[in-house]
N, C-alpha and C positions, 0 to 999 in steps of 0.2 A: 785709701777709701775709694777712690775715683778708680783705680787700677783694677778693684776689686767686682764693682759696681759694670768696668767693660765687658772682667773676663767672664761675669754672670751673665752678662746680655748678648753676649757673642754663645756661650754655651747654650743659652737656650734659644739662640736662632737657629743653630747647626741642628739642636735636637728637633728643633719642629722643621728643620730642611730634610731632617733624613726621614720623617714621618708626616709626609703629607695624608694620610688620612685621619690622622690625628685632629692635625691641626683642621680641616673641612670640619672633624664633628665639633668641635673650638665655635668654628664659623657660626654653625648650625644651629647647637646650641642658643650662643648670644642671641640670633637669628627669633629661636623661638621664644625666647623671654621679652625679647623688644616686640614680639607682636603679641604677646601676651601680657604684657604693660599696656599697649594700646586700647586692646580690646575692653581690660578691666579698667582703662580711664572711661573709653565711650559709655560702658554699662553703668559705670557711677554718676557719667554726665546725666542719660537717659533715667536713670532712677532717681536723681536730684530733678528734673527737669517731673516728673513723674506726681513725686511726692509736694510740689508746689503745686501744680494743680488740683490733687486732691485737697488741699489744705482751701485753698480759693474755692471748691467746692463745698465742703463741707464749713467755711464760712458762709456761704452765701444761701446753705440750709439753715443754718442755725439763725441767720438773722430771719428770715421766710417765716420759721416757726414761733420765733418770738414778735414777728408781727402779726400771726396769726393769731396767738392769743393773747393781747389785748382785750381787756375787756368792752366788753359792748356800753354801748350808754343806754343809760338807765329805760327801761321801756315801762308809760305806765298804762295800763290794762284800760280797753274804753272805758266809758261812763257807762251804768245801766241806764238805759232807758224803761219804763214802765209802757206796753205796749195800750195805743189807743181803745176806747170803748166803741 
């Protein structure tokens, strides 16, 4: 198993010795998925970081509005007066 396991890793060292261009797009590749791992971490950090603010905003309407309308206390209309003679 172990003899098996050399002659595999020696054969595919030799194959990517004998094609270095190969192996660069191998490189390149990896290359572009780890930087496109990154970028869609920062985008999800930036969209979680996003969507908490809006949430702290549109809390901080909704309490605004429900103190807005509370009701007024009671108002009661002056007294008439009967104007002097």
């Amino acid at each position: 198993m172990v003899d098996e396991l050399r002659r595999a890793a020696t054969n595919t060292y030799d194959t990517a010795r004998s094609a270095p261009l190969a192996l660069a797009l191998l490189f390149l590749n990896a290359g572009f998925l780890i930087f496109g791992g990154y970028v869609i971490g920062e985008l999800a950090a930036n969209t979680a970081a996003r969507d908490k603010a809006q949430f702290e905003l549109i809390e901080k309407l909704i309490n605004a509005t429900v103190e807005c309308r509370t009701p007024l206390p009671h108002l009661t209309p002056p007294p008439i007066t009967t104007p002097p003679k």
